[in-house]
C-alpha positions, -999 to +999 in steps of 0.1 A: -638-600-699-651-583-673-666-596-642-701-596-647-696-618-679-676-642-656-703-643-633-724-661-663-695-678-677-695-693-639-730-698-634-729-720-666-697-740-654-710-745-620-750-757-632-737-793-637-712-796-611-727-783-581-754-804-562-787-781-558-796-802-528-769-800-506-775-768-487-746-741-491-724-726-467-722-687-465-691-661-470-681-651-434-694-612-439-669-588-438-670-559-403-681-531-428-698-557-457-681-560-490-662-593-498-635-604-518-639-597-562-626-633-561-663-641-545-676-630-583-663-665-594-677-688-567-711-687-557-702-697-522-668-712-498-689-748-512-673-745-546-636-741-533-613-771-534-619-778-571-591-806-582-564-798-608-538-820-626-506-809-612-490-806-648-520-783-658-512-764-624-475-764-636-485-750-667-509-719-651-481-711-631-460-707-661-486-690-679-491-666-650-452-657-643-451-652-680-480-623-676-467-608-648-431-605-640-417-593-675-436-566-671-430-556-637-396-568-638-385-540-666-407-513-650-390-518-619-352-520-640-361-481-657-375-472-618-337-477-608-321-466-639-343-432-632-331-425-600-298-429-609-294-406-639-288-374-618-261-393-605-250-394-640-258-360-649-234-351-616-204-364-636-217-354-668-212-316-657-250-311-644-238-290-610-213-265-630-243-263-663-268-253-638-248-235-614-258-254-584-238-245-550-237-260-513-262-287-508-284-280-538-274-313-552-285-331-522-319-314-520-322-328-555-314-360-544-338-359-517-368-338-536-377-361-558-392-381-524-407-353-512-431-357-540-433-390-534-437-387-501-471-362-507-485-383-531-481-414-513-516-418-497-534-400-524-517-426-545-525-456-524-562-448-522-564-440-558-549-478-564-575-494-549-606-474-567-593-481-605-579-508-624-545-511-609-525-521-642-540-491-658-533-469-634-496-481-631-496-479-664-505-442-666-485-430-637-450-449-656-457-429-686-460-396-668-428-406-648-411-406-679-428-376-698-418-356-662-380-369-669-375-359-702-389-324-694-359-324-667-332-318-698-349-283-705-337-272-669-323-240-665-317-233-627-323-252-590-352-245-593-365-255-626-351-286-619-362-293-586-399-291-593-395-313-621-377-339-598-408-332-571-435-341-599-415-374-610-411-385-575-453-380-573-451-406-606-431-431-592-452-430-556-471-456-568-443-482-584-434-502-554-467-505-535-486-518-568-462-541-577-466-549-539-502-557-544-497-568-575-477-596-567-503-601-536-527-611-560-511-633-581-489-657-557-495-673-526-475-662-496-448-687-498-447-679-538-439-642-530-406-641-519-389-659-550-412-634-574-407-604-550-370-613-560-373-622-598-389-582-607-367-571-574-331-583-592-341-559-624-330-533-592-294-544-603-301-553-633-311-511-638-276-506-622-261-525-647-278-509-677-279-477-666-237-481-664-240-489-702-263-464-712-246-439-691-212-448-712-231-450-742-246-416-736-211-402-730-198-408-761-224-390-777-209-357-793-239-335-800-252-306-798-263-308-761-241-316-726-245-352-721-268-353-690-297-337-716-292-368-736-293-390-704-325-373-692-343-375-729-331-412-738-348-429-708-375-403-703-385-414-737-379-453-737-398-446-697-427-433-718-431-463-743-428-488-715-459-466-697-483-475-729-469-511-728-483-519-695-517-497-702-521-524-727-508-559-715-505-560-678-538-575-666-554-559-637-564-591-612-565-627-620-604-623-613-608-602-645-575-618-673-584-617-708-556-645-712-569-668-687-602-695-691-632-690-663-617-724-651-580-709-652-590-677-630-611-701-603-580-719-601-558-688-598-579-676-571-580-705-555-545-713-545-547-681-523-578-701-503-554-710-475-533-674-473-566-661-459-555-627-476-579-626-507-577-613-540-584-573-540-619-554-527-626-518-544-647-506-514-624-483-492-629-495-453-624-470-428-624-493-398-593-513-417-577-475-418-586-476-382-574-507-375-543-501-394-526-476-369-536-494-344-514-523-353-480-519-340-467-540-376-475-506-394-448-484-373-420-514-372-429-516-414-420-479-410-392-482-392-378-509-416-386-488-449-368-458-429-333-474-423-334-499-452-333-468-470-308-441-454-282-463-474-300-465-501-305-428-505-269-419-499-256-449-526-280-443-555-271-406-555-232-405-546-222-438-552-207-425-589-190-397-571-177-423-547-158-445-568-149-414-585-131-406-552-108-439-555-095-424-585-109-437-617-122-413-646-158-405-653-164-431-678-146-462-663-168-451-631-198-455-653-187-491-661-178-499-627-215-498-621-222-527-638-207-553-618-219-541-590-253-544-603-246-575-613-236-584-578-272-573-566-283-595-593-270-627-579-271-619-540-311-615-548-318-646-563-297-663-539-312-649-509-350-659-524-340-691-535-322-704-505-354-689-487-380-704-507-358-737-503-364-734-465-394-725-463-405-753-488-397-778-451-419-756-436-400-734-414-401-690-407-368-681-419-373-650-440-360-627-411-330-649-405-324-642-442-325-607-435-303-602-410-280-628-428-281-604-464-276-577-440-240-586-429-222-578-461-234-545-463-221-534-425-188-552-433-187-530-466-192-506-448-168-507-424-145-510-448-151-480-468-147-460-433-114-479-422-095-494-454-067-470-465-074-447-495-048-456-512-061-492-513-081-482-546-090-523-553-098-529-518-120-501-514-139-510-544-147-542-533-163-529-502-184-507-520-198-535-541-205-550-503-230-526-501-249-539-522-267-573-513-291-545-488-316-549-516-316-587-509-325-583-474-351-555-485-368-575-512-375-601-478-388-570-461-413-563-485-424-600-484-425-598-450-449-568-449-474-583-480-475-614-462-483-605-428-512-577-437-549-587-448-581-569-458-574-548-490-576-518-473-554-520-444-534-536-470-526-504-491-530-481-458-499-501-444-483-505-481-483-466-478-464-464-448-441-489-455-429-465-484-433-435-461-401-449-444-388-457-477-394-422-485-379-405-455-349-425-455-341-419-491-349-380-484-324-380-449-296-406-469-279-377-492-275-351-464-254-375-444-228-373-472-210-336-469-193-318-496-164-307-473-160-345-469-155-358-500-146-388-515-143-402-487-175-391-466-173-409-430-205-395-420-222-409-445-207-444-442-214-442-407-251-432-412-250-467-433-236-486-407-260-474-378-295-479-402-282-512-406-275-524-375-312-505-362-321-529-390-312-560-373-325-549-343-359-541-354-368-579-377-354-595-348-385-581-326-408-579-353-399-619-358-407-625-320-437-607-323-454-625-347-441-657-333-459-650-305-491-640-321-492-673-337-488-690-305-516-677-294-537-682-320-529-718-321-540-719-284-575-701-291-581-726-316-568-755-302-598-778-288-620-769-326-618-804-347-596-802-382-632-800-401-646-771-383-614-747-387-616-763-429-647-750-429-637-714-409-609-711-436-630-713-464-659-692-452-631-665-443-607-666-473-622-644-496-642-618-470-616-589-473-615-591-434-583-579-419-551-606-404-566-593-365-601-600-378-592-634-392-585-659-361-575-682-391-549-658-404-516-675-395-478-647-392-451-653-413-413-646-398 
């Protein structure tokens, strides 16, 4: 249904509940004009507050997770499993088939995000002016198309600008499921469903260890990394028209959902202060964007949660290969380790949305806390003895629970940015970082140093620690923020800031904008 239809659907709901005597407050107008789409179901802040049974809200929620993370949840499983099959291809025989010397490999590895890196912005902006699940949709279907086209590659250089157009697909994955999820769930609800499609991260690791055995046993006419490019290209390519289809765009517009159900949807973001979604690009949120010193620490944090990442996804095959094991038990050896990033997700989420259900900033202690395996693996990998094949495994898997820590990051970042604009501008460069540190992670990790490659262990040990270093000032930052918001607003009574919160929650006006706007840490 779309939104004008709601609009009647609204008006008719609202005729016999709304008083026309009382007079009506106004939407606080946004800097550059332009509210909230959520404002298309209210006809003004008066109409918030509508009471719901808390069985029927139980059931929404249901309804809503049910709509939402399947879908995102095995889009973001095939976004792993993709960047992982050239690691496959690498032990099925990719480097000697197509000839590739020196560091080609690596600039393979690290290619694929300059495209993402180019497209980011174009991307971004392109999010906000169409129907987001559709255009998802679209980009995961050419994602795949571009991956399938990858087994037809007869040189660097074929393979390469095959690898540059994918990474242009994906650019727009993480920061719509970002928004997505923005959208959907209030800021304390983000973490636990950040973590829910996050864990599919693993459980990609996991499935693309089976498929990646599966796919070696194949005896056919083609080497086996072909078949591994084809097979998931393909399956990529279905899942691309299942989204176009199903995914719902905003809770303002669901087919699924009643007029009443969307109102209430909507609603529950009231206090977040963070809206819904606005169409209408805002230059002055652009503006205000780099101006905000969160932008350039989300940076940072995308840059060195990723310099691990980049080196693990790509050579972490080649690395337990280097303990010893042949190039199918390394396959399987994958999927406990996935597994692994399975559970430290959920456990990190949980035990934060358990914390933060008393009403306390934890989510950067988390961080740092999820972080501490990974330098300890680490460390290990640099210092255990070689021949130590079990013990050197296990601090591999270490490395893992990083994605915990990152899935926190991310929450950190969609719950501490408001006005749709600045929103996607500092969604962008959050994945800038990402992309930079995935492009730099591979060229840490020498040939002349394998298996064993101490400069790239070390290059996972320093981003982490940066890491560390950087939540714990962006925690006191926002601390202090808060503090003095408190203070600005301290001597207004609790009905005039009830009634400041609902004239500003659905205004698309940025978290500076906002005095309401309260930092999470």
């Amino acid at each position: 249904m779309d939104i004008e239809g709601g609009k009647k659907q609204r008006a008719e709901l609202t005729e016999t509940t709304s008083p026309t005597t009382v007079p009506r407050s106004k939407w606080k107008p946004s800097h550059a004009g332009g509210g909230d789409v959520a404002q298309a179901l209210f006809d003004n802040p008066d109409e918030l507050h509508e009471a719901i049974d808390p069985a029927e809200e139980r059931r929404l929620q249901w309804k809503i997770d049910l709509m939402i993370l399947p879908y995102l949840a095995v889009c973001y499983a095939f976004f792993y499993i993709d960047k992982t099959t050239l690691s496959y291809a690498a032990i099925f025989g990719i480097q000697d088939d197509l000839n590739l010397k020196g560091t080609e490999y690596s600039w393979l590895s690290s290619i694929f995000y300059f495209g993402f890196l180019v497209w980011a912005f174009p991307t971004n902006y392109m999010m906000q002016r169409f129907p987001i699940a559709k255009y998802l949709g679209v980009n995961i279907f050419m994602w795949g198309f571009f991956l399938m086209l990858q087994s037809v590659s007869r040189s660097f250089t074929d393979l390469a600008i095959l690898r540059a157009f994918s990474g242009a697909a994906e650019a727009c994955s993480d920061p719509s499921f970002m928004l997505i999820t923005s959208m959907w769930y209030t800021r304390r609800q983000q973490p636990l469903r950040i973590g829910i499609w996050y864990t599919a991260n693993g459980l990609g690791i996991a499935l693309g260890g089976l498929l990646g055995y599966g796919i070696g046993q194949i005896k056919g006419a083609l080497p086996s990394w072909k078949y591994e490019f084809l097979i998931i290209g393909a399956l990529c390519c279905i899942w691309g028209i299942v989204l176009f289809l199903f995914l719902p765009d905003s809770p303002v517009t669901a087919r699924l959902l009643t007029i009443q159900q969307r109102r209430w949807a909507v609603e529950k973001l009231r206090a977040d202060q963070t809206g819904v979604e606005n169409k209408q690009f805002k230059p002055y949120q652009v503006k205000e964007a780099f101006k905000d010193y969160k932008l350039y620490l989300f940076f940072l944090l995308g840059f060195v949660g990723n310099v691990p990442n980049g080196g693990i996804s790509n050579f972490g095959t080649l690395i337990i290969q280097g303990f010893g094991f042949t190039t199918l038990v390394t396959t399987l050896l994958q999927v406990p380790y996935g597994i692994f990033i399975c559970v430290s997700i959920l456990t990190c989420v949980f035990l934060n949305d358990y914390i933060s259900q008393k009403g306390l900033n934890s989510r950067c202690y988390f961080v740092i806390l999820f972080l501490l395996p990974n330098i300890a693996g680490a460390f290990g990998l640099r210092y255990v003895d070689p021949s130590q094949k079990v013990g050197r495994l296990i601090c591999y898997y270490l490395t893992g629970p990083y994605n915990a820590a990152f899935v926190l990051v991310l929450s950190l970042q969609t719950a501490n940015t408001a006005g749709h604009t600045k929103k996607v501008v500092t969604n962008a460069c959050l994945f800038l970082g990402y992309c930079t540190g995935n492009i730099a992670g591979p060229f840490f990790y020498k040939t002349a140093q394998k298996p064993t490659y101490p400069l790239g262990i070390w290059s996972m040990i320093t981003s982490h620690l940066i890491e560390v270093v950087v939540i714990l000032l962006l925690r006191f930052l926002l601390a202090r923020e808060n503090k003095l918001r408190d203070k600005a607003q301290s001597g207004k009574s609790v009905q005039e800031l009830e009634a400041e919160r609902d004239a500003s929650a659905f205004s698309d006006l940025t978290d500076r904008e906002n005095l309401n706007f309260r930092y999470i840490y």
